[in-house]
Steps between C-alpha positions, in 0.01 A plus 500: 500500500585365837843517690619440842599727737588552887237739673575711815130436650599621807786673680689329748397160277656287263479572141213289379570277138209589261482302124166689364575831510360660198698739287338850403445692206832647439434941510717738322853513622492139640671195387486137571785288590560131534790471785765312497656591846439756774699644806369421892644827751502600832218789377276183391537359806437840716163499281371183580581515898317862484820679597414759216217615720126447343416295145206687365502305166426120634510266393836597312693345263847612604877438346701804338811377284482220224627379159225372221401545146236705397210335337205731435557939510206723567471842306736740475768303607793579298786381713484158436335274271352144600779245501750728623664375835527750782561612846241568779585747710290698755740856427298698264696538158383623182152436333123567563447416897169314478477437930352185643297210353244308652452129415168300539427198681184359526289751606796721682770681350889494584683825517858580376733786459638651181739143487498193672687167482359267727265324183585281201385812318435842599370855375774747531482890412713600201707704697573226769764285233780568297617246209770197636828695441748262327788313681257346790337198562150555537503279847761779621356763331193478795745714710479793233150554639557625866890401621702626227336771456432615855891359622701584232275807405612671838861491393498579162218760535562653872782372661773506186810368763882684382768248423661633826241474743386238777128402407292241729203289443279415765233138478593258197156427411440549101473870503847523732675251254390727215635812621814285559534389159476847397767632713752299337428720187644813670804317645472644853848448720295281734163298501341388808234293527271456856303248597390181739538262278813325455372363175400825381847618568681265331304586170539829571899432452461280226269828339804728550458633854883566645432435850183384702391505831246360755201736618540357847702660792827333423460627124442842511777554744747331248351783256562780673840392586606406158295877366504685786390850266221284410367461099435743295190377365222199583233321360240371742252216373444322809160648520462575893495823638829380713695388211452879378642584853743298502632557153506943579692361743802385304540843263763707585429856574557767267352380196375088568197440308269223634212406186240261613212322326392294805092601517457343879157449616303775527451700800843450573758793565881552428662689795828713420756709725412834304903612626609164249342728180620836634811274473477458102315211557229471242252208463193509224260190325475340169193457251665228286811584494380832329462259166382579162394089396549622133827654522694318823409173424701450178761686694486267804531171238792615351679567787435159625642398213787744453644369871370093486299588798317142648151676560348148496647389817259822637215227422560250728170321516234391242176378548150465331195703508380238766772568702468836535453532885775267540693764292349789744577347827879391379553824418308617877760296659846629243564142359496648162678791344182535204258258480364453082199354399493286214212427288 
């Protein structure tokens, strides 16, 4: 069997559009799924510009949150059963963890992780998807595999706002949206939601953010005067070692929390007045929004559902397979929110 599929061949390239890529043997633990839909993020788009540092598994078939149905299992899968539709994720959740596949070509092969999503089909290690929770339409459900998750996995998992308390959320891409929606679940006094983009802003209020401001100059000012204690909390997903700066920056002392789950190129530092965390200042990272797929997800759903929350305006741009560096560079230059790939 032969599906298509868009290559990394190498770094600093455009993905390259393949339609004979073979599919292997499935091993124990593995599964194969025919997708429906997949997600496009910023950390796809740091891996194809190199900005993740070396690839040492070209050519690579890249892509790490989808929706599809599964249509053949390997052995000793017992998690799912072939015609079951599921989520892709790339967070490590329950199952056997069967690690990367390599497809043939020709007389090459193509290598791939434990998931991927950029294929019409795609090998995927049991413990890499968790079963479509009910109450979600599979085309949304695509942010279940890395912005849900990550976003609102930070708040309910780390961050876990009081009702009383000022709480801030800094770069409305899908992961910053996500922690927003979350927030609204703890019923903090205040919401705030940072960014450059007035669009991003505006669905930011519409996504139940009580007051937003500008990154710029003119913004920030208006911030401080309106909290001049600063918040008591942040979420940082602009994913630049100055957006982590900038959002310590807006804690209060004595207690602000700053969370971020920007992953900025690498080689590249975070600098920090040490006095600001002798302060009570405390800052720390995110794997995933510290999410168990299997348990949170379900969780995550119903909440959506529980509040009416509009998660599908966090897609804001769909294209096809063919498209795909379109979809990269739109989302290079922030004229999407979270690009989805349908098949």
């Amino acid at each position: 069997m032969k599906i298509s599929g868009a290559v990394l061949e190498k770094t600093g390239q455009p993905l390259i559009i393949h339609h004979d890529i073979e599919i292997p043997k499935l091993k124990s633990g593995q599964l194969l799924v025919k997708l429906s839909h997949a997600g496009v993020c910023h950390s796809q788009l740091m891996e194809v510009r190199g900005k993740r540092g070396e690839d040492k598994f070209l050519p690579h078939l890249l892509g790490h949150e989808g929706v599809g149905r599964v249509v053949e299992i390997g052995t000793d899968v017992v998690k799912v059963s072939q015609g079951d539709n599921v989520v892709l994720g790339w967070i490590k959740g329950l199952g056997l963890d069967a690690g990367g596949c390599q497809y043939q070509q020709g007389n090459r092969f193509i290598n791939s992780g434990a998931v991927t999503a950029f294929s019409t089909y795609a090998v995927v290690s049991e413990n890499r998807v968790v079963k479509l929770p009910q109450g979600i339409a599979p085309k949304t459900a695509v942010l279940l595999g890395c912005a849900l998750p990550t976003g609102a996995g930070i708040v309910l998992n780390q961050l876990k706002p009081k009702q009383n308390s000022t709480v801030g959320v800094y770069g409305l891409g899908g992961i910053g949206l996500s922690a927003l929606l979350a927030m609204n679940h703890f019923k903090p006094q205040n919401i705030i939601a940072f960014d450059i983009e007035e669009n991003k802003l505006k669905l930011a209020k519409e996504l139940g953010a009580t007051h937003c401001y500008s990154v710029d100059e003119e913004g920030i000012t208006q911030f401080n005067k309106d909290f001049p204690l600063g918040l008591d909390s942040i979420v940082e997903a602009a994913g630049k070692t100055s957006t982590i700066e900038a959002a310590f920056s807006l804690i209060k002392r004595g207690g602000g929390r700053c969370i971020f789950a920007s992953h900025p190129p690498v080689g590249e530092l975070i600098k920090l007045d040490p006095f600001e965390l002798i302060c009570g200042k405390s800052i720390e990272g995110s794997w995933g929004g510290a999410t168990q797929p299997d348990q949170d997800l379900p969780i995550i759903v119903d909440i959506i559902n529980k509040y009416q929350l509009p998660v599908e305006k966090l897609l804001s741009n769909e294209y096809s397979l063919e498209q795909i560096n379109q979809a990269l560079d739109d989302i290079e230059q922030r004229k999407v929110t979270r690009a989805v790939i349908t098949f």
